[in-house]
C-alpha positions in Angstrom: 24.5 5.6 -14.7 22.7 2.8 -16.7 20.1 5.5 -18.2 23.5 7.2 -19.8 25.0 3.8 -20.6 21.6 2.8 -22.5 21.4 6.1 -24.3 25.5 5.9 -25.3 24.3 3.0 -27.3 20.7 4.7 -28.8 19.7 6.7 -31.3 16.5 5.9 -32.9 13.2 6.2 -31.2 10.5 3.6 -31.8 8.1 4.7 -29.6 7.5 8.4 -28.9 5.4 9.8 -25.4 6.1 12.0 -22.9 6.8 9.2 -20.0 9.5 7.3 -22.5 12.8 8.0 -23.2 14.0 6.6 -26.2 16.8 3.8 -25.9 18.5 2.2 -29.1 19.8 -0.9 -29.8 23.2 -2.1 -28.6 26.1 -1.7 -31.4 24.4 1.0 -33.2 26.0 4.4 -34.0 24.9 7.4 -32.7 24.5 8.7 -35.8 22.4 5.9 -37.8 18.5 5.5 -37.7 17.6 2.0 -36.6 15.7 0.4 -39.5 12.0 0.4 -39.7 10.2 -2.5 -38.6 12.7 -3.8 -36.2 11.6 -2.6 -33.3 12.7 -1.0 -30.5 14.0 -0.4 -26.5 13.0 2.2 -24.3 12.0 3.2 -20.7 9.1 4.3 -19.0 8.8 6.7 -16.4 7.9 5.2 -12.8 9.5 1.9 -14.3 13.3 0.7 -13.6 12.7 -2.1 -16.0 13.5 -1.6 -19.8 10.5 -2.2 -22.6 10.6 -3.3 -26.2 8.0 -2.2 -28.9 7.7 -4.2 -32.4 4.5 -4.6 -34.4 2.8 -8.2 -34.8 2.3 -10.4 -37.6 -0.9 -7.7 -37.7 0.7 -5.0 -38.1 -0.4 -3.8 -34.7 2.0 -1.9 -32.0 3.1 -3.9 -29.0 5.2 -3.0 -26.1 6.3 -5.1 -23.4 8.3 -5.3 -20.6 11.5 -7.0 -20.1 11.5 -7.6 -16.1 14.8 -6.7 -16.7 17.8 -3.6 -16.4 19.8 -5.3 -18.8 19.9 -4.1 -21.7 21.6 -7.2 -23.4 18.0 -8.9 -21.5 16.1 -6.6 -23.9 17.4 -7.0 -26.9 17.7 -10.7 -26.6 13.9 -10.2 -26.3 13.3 -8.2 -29.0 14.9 -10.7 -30.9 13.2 -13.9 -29.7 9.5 -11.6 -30.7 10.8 -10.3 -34.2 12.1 -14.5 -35.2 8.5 -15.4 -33.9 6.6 -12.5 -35.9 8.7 -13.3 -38.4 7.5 -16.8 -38.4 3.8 -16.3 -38.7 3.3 -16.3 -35.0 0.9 -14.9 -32.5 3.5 -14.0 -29.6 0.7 -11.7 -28.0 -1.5 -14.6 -27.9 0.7 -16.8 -26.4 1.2 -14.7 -23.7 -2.1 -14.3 -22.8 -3.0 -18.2 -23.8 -4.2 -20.0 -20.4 -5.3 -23.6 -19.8 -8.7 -23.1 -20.2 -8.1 -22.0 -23.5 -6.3 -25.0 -25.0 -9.0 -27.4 -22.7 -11.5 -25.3 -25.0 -9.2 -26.3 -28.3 -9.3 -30.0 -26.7 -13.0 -30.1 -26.4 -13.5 -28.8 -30.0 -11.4 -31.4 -31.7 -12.6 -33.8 -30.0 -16.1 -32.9 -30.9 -15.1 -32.6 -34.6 -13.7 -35.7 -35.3 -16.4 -38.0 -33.0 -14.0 -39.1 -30.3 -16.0 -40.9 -28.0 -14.3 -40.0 -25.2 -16.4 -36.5 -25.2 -19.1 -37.4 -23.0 -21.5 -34.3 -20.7 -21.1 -34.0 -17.1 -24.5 -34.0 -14.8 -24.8 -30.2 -16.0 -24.4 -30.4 -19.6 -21.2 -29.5 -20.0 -18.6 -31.4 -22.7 -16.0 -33.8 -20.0 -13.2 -35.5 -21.1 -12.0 -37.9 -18.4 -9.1 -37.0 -16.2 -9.9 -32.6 -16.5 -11.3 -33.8 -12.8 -7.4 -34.1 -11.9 -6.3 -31.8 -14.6 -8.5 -28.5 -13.9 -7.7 -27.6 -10.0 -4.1 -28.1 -10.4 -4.0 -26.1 -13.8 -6.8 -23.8 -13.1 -6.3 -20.0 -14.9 -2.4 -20.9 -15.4 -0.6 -19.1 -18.1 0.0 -22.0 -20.7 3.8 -20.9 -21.2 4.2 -21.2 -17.3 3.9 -24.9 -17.9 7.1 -26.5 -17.6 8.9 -30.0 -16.9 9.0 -28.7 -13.5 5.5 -27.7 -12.9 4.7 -31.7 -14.6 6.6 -32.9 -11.6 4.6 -30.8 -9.0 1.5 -32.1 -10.5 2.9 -35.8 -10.2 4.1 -35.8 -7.0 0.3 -34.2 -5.8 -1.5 -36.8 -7.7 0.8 -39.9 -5.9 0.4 -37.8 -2.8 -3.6 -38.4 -4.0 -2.9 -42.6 -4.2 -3.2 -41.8 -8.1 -1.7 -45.0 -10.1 1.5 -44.5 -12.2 -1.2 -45.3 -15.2 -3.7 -43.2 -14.3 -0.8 -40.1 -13.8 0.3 -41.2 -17.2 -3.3 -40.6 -18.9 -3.9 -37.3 -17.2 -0.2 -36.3 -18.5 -0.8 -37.5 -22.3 -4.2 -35.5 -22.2 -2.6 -32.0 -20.9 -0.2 -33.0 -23.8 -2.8 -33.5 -26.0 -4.1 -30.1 -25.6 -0.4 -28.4 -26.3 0.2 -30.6 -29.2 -3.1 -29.1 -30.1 -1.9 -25.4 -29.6 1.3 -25.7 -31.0 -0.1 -27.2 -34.3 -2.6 -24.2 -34.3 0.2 -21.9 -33.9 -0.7 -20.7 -30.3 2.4 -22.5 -29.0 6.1 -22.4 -30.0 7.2 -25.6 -28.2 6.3 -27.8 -25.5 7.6 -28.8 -22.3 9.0 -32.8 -21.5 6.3 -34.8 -20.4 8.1 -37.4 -18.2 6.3 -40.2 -17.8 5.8 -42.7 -15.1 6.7 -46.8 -15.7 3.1 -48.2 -15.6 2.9 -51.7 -13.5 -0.9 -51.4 -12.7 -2.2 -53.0 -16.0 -5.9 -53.6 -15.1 -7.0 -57.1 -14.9 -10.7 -56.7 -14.0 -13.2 -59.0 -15.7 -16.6 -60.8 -14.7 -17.0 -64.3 -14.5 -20.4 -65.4 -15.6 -22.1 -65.9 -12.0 -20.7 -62.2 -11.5 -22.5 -60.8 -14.6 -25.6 -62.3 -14.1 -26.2 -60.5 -10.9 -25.0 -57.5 -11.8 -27.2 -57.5 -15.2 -29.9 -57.9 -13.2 -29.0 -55.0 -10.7 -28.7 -52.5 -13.7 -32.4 -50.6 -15.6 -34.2 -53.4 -18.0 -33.3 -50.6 -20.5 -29.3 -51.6 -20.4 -29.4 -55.1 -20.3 -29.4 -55.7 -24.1 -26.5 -53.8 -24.6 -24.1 -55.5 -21.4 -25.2 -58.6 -22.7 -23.9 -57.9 -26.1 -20.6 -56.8 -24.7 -20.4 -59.6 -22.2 -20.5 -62.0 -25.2 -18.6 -60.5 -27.8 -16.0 -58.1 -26.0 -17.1 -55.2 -28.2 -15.9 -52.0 -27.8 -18.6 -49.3 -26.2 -18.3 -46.9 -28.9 -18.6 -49.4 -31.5 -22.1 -51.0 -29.6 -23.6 -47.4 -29.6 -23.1 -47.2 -33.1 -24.7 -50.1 -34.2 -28.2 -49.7 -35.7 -31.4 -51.3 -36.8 -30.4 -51.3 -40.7 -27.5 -53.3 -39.9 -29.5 -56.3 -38.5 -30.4 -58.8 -40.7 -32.6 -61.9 -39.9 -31.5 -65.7 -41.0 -33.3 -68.9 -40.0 -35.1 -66.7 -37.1 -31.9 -65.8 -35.7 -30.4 -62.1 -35.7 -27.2 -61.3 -37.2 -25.2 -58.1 -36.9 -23.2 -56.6 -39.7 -20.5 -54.2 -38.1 -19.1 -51.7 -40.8 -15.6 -51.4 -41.4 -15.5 -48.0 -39.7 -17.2 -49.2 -36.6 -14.2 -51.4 -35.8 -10.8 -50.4 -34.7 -9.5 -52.8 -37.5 -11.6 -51.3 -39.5 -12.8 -55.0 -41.1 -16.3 -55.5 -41.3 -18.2 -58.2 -40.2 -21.8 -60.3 -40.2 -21.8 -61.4 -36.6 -24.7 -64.3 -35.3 -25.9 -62.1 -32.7 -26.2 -64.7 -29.2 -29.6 -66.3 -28.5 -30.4 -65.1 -25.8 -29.9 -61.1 -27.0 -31.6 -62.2 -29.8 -34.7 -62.8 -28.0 -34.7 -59.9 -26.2 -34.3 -57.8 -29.4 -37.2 -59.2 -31.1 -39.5 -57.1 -28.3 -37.7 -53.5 -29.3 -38.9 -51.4 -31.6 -36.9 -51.9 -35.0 -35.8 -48.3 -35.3 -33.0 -45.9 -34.4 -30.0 -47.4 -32.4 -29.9 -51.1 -31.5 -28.6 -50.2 -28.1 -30.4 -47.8 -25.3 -27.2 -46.7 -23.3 -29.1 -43.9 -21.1 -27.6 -43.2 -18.2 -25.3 -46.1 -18.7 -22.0 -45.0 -16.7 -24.3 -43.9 -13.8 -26.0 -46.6 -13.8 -23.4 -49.3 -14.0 -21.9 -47.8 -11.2 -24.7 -47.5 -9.0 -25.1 -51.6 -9.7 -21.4 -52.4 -9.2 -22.1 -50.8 -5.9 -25.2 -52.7 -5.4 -23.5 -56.3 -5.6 -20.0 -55.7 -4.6 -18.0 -54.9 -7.3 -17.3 -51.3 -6.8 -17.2 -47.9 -3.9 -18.7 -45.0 -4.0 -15.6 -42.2 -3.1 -17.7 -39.3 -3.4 -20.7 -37.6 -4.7 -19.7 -37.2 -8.1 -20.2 -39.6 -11.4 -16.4 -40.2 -11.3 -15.5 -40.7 -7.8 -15.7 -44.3 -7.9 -13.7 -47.2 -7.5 -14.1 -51.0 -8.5 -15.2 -52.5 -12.1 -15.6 -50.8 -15.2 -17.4 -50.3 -18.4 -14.2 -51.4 -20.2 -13.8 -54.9 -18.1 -16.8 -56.2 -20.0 -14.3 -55.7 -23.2 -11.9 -58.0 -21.2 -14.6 -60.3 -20.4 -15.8 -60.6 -23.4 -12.0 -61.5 -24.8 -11.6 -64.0 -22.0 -15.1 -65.6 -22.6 -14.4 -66.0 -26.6 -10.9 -68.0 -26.0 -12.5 -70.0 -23.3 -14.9 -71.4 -25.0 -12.2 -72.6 -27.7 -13.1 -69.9 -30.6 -10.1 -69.8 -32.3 -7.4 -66.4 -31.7 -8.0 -65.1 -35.2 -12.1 -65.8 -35.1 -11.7 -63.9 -31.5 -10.0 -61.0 -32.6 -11.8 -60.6 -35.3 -15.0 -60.4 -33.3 -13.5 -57.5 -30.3 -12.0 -55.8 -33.0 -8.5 -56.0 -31.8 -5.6 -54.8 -34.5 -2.8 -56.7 -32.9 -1.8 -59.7 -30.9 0.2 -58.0 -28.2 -2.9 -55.6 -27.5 -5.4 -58.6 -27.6 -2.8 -60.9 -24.9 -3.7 -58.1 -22.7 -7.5 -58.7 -22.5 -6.6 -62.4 -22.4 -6.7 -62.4 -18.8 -5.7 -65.4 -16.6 -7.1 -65.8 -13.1 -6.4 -68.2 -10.3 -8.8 -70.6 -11.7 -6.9 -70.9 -15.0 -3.8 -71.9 -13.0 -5.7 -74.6 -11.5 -7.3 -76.0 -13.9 -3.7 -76.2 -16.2 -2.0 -77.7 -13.4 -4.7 -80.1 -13.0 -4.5 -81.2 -16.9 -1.2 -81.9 -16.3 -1.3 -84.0 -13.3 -4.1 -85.7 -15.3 -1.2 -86.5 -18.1 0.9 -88.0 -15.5 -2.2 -90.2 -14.1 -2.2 -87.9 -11.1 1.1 -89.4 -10.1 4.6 -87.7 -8.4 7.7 -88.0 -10.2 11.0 -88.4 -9.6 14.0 -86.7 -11.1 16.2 -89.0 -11.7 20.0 -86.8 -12.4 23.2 -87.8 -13.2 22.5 -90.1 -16.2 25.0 -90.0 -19.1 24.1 -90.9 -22.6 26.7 -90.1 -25.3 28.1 -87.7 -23.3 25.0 -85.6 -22.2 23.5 -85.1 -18.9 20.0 -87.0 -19.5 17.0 -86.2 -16.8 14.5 -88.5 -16.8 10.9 -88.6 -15.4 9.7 -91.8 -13.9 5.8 -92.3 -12.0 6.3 -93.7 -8.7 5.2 -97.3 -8.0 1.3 -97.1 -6.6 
């Protein structure tokens, strides 16, 4: 019944073999040849689903099936892959384009443009953190299988996991990354909402200066010149390991740093007095290469957080770890600069920070701060209690007045 239906409605074949029987599109009369180029509809022996056949932006052949009986199913398909050969695009590629593929596209941008957030595995191999969540959830998946459904599945596993609405939110704008990446390239045609989670786990981790002695001296000799300079300065990593001998100048015996404008994130340069105590420690390397030696350096900061307290092993591998990280000696630095009274501009200036609301954020304030304001201000009372004294009207205003108890 359908087969005599399909052919009511055909005339033209556009692809000829013993096992197809030729199937026009809808509308068309009998009588008229369907136009070349625009594909066509047919079926194939041993299938009950209906195929369409149109030539890529190539040139090349394609047939495909509908996973449908319906012939209105068909030729809404045929339509979507004409508009998209139409526009330039690779339909049979995006078919076939799978995770891995676009994780490869990731990797290779990454590496082009020097993000430092392409680092090697223990094998060798170029990481990105957060493919450890991404990979065996999205492992050999079809990329146009990805939907705002399929997001949610992978959410709800990683909370199942004790994942932080932060950290779900980083492995989401990385997957999102790589299909921005696609779609740019012309592999994609859209991609899917990416809902993402209300962060409330801001991380507040720093080191207070009995902290970071110990745990300097827990980590290789090797490292110790360049945690130092962090610790002081509240430098970003990337911009330390760029830093190198030519950019040192001496002055009165005393090293200073001149930081490029493209080694900051506010892109500013600067001439930085390098602190004292770095700078004797620098006067025993070898004046050549990189300032910093950072082998090893996320290994083996872990391994010393361990060592003194300040963070768990979870597993066996480099990232299954919990407790302090690289980045908290950024937030240390920040907090040590406005402690000592350098002045919020001179500050931000020296971490590099672009804007005040991001630099607040490393302006962290611990329990000990909160002491120590409350005790200033009992101090400007004469350590005294007040009363509150209500009730009081002076031209017509409530007036609340504070008065020290008699000692």
């Amino acid at each position: 019944m359908r087969q005599a239906a399909v052919r009511a409605r055909s005339s033209t074949l556009s692809v000829e073999s013993k096992h197809s029987i030729a199937v026009e599109s809808a509308g068309s009369p009998p009588s008229k040849r369907r136009v070349f180029g625009t594909g066509g509809i047919f079926e194939k022996k041993g299938s009950r689903f209906l195929y369409i056949s149109y030539r890529d932006m190539n040139g090349k052949l394609r047939q495909e099936s509908t996973k449908s009986e319906s012939l209105m199913v068909a030729e809404n398909l045929l339509r979507d892959r004409l508009s998209k050969v139409e526009q330039g695009l690779p339909v049979a590629e995006m078919k076939k384009l799978k995770y891995e593929d676009i994780r490869k596209t990731l990797i290779l941008d990454y590496r082009t443009r020097g993000v430092k957030m392409l680092e090697e595995d223990k094998d060798g191999n170029p990481y990105v953190w957060g493919f450890e969540h991404l990979d065996p959830f999205f492992k050999n998946r079809l990329v146009r299988t990805i939907t705002t459904d399929l997001l949610y599945q992978f959410i709800e596993r990683r909370q199942n996991d004790g994942a932080k609405n932060a950290t779900i939110n980083r492995n989401l704008s990385l997957l999102r990354r790589m299909m921005s990446l696609a779609r740019r390239e012309g592999k994609l045609v859209q991609t899917p909402y990416f809902p993402m989670l209300k962060e409330d786990n801001i991380r507040k981790g720093f080191l207070t200066p009995s902290q970071f002695i110990k745990l300097r001296e827990a980590m290789p000799e090797h490292l110790r010149p360049l945690v130092t300079f962090l610790y002081f300065t509240g430098c970003r990593i990337g911009a330390a390991l760029a830093i190198t001998w030519p950019q040192i100048e001496a002055e009165k015996g005393r090293f200073q740093l001149r930081i490029e404008g493209n080694q900051t994130k506010n892109e500013e340069p600067i001439l930085l007095p390098l602190p004292l105590e770095l700078n004797e420690v620098l006067k025993k390397l070898p004046r050549k290469g990189k300032l910093f030696d950072a082998r090893n350096l996320r290994k083996s900061f872990q391994a010393a957080c361990v060592k003194v307290g300040l963070g768990v092993e979870t597993g066996p591998e480099v990232w299954q770890y919990k407790g302090l990280l690289l980045h908290d000696f950024r937030r240390s630095g920040v907090r040590n600069l406005i402690r000592s009274g350098v002045p919020r501009r001179i500050a931000m200036k020296i971490s590099g920070h672009l804007t005040e609301s991001t630099f607040e954020r490393y302006n962290i304030v611990d329990s000990t701060d909160l002491h120590e304001a409350m005790a200033k201000v009992e101090k400007y009372f004469d350590g005294n209690l007040m009363a509150v004294e209500d009730g009081q009207q002076q031209n017509g205003q409530q007036v609340v007045s504070f008065q020290s108890k008699p000692r």
